[in-house]
N, C-alpha and C positions, 0 to 999 in steps of 0.2 A: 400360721398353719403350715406346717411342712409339706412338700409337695411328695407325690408319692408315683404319679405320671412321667414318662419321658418326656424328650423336646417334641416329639410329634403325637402325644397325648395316647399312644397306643395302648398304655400297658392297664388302663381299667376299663377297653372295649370289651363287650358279653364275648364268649364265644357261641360257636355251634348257634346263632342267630334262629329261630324259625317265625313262619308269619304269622303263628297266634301269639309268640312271644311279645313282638314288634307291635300288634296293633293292641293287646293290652298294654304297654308300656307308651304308646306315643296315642290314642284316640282319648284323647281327654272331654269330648261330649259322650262316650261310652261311660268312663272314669267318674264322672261327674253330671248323673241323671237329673240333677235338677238346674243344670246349666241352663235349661231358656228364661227361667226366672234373672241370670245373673247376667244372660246377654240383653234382658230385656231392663234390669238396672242402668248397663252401661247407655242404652238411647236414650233412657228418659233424663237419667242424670246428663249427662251430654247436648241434648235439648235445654235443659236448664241451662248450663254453664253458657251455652250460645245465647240465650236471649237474655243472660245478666252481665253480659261481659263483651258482647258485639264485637265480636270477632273480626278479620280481615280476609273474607272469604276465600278459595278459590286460587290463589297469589300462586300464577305459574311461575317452576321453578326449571322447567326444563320442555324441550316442545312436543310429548306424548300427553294425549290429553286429558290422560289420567295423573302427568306431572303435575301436580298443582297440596297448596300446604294451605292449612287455618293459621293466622298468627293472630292469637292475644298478646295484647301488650298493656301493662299497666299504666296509670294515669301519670307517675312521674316518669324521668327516665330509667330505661330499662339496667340492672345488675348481670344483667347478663341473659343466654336466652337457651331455653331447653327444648331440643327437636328430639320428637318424639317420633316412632315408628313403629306404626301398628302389625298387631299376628292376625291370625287365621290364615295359619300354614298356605302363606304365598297367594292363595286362590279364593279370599273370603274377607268380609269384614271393609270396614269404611273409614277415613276419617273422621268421619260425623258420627261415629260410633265411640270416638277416644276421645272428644272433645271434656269430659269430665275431669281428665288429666290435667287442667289446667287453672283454675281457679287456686289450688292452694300457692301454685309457684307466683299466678299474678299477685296473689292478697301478700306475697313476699316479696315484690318489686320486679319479680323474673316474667320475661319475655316467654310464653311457649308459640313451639310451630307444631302443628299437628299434621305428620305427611301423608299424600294418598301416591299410590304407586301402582301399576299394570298388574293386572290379576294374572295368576296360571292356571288355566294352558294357552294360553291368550300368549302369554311373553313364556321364557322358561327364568330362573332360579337369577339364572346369570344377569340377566338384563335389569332385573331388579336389586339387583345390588349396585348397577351402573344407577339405576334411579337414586339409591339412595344418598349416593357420591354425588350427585348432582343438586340432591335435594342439601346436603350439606356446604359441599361448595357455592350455591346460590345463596345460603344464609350468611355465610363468611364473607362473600361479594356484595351483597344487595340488601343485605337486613339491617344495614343501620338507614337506610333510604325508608324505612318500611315501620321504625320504630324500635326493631329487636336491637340489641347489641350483638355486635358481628365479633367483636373480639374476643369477649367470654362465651364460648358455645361448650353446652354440655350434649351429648346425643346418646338417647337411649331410648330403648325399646322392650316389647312384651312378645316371649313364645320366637314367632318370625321374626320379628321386627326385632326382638334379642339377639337371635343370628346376626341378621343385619346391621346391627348394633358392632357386632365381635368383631365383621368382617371392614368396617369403618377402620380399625386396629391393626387389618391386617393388611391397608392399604398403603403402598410405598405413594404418598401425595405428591413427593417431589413431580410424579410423573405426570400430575393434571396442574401441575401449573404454583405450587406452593413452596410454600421457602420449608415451611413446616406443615403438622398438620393442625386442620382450620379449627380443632375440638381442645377444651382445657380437661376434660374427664367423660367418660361413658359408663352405661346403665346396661348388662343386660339380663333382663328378668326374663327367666323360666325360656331362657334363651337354646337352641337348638345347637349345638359345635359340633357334632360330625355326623355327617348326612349319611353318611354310609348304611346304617341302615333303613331307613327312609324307602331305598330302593323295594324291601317287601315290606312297604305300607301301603296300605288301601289307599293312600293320600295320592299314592305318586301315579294314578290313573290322571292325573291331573299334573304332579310335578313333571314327571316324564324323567327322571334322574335315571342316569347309567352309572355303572357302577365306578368308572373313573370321573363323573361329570360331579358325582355325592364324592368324590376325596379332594376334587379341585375345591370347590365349595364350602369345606370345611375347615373352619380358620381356625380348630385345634391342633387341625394339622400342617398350619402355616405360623412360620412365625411371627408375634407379633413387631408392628413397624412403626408402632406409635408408642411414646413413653407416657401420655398422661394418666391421669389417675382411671383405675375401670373399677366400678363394682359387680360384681356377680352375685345375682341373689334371685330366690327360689323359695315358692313356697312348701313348707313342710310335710304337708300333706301332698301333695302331688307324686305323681305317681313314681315307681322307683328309677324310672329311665329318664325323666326329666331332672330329678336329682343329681343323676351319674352323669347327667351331660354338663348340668352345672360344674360341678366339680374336677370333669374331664377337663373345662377349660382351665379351671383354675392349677390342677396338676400340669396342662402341658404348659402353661406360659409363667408359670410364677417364677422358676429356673432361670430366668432369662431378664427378670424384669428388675429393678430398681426397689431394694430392699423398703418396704416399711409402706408401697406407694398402694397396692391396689387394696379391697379385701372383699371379706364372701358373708354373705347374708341369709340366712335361711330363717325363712318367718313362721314362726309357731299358726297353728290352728287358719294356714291357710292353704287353698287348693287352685288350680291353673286361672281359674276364671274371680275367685276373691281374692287373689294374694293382686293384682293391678289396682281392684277397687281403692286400695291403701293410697294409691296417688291423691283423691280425693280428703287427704287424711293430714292437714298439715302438719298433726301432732305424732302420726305413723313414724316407724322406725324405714320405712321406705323412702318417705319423702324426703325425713332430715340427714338420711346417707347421702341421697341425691344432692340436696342443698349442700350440704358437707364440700362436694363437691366443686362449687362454687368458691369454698370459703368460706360458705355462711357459716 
């Protein structure tokens, strides 16, 4: 796909921004009136997956005591292990709520960690992206102790957790202690790249972003610092501003990257809250990009 974005992913931002634009474009429980059906799929299936696969509860990764990760792990050894990082735009939502995410990579040899991280306005944007570096680097330290494979890490996320995802990419490692960075590829789904407008969202009564604190944050507008492989992918249906964000990253970073290495996924007949369920799906076009990633 040809990129059509600059190096700082500017040139497909909306202009003339206003706040009814902004909150039809980013409130995807407005978008999507029958979302408590689909958040009430993710408990129950999630519930499932914990009581057929016994998880490794709890497993702090950092000392906020909200730092702490689920790792399944499969019966032989692990191929590798996929850490996951959940949305509900910074302020919402559970590990125990993604735990569904994982059954299809175990029934495929793969380790998952399913992370939980400090809610906002409790922390702000920033602090949680330190979690989620921790939560990464704990796995790359401590997770062949634990069962995972610490060598092959893939890290990827939904919505937030996508963000968070991006910004793993946009972290220079060397500076927390790594020779390289501790990830062989990332996921990020229906992921968030430039906060900027965020600032007139109904959300940010809760994010608290300033207008310079959403351009630091946003790692379409950083370059990326990591070369492995990323997938960017977005369901089809979702709304037109979760789209553009997808493709914002993909325009600002592809310039820059390793011909032939990353690519972009957008999945037919799904919307913010079904296009994740597809993890669940080990025959999904979701999953087996993920795997892909692997080498599977």
């Amino acid at each position: 796909m040809e990129a059509t974005g600059d190096a700082k992913g500017i040139a497909n931002a909306p202009v003339n921004l206003t706040r009814e634009f902004v909150e039809a474009g980013y409130n995807n429980r407005a978008a999507v009136p029958d979302h408590p059906r689909w958040l009430a799929q993710w408990t129950a299936d999630s519930a499932t997956a914990r009581a057929s696969y016994a998880p490794r509860l709890d497993l702090h990764y950092g000392p906020a005591p909200q730092e702490t990760l689920d790792l399944f792990v499969p019966a032989t050894p692990a191929h590798g292990t996929f850490l996951f990082l959940h949305g509900g735009w910074w302020r919402s939502l559970d590990k125990s709520d993604h735990s569904f995410v994982a059954p299809a990579f175990v029934d495929a040899g793969y380790a998952v960690a399913v992370a939980n991280y400090d809610l906002c306005p409790a922390v702000g944007i920033a602090t949680i992206v330190d979690q989620a570096r921790r939560a990464l680097a704990w796995l790359a330290r401590e997770g062949d102790a634990h069962g995972a494979n610490a060598q092959r890490i893939v890290v990827g996320g939904h919505s937030a957790g996508g963000h968070l995802t991006a910004m793993m990419f946009a972290t220079d490692w060397t500076t927390l202690g790594f020779d390289a960075a501790p990830m062989m590829g990332g996921v990020s789904l229906s992921g968030v790249h430039d906060l900027r407008p965020l600032t007139l969202f109904s959300a940010n009564e809760d994010l608290r972003l300033s207008d310079a604190e959403a351009a630091r944050l946003s790692p379409a507008l950083e370059p990326p610092r990591v070369q492995a492989p990323l997938l960017v992918a977005v369901g089809a249906d979702e709304t037109g501003e979760f789209i553009r964000q997808s493709q914002l990253l993909w325009d600002a970073w592809l310039p820059t990257r390793p011909q032939g290495v990353d690519s972009m996924l957008r999945i037919a007949g799904r919307h913010h809250y079904s296009v994740v369920v597809d993890y669940a799906d080990r025959q999904s076009a979701l999953t087996r990009a993920t795997l892909a990633l692997f080498g599977a």
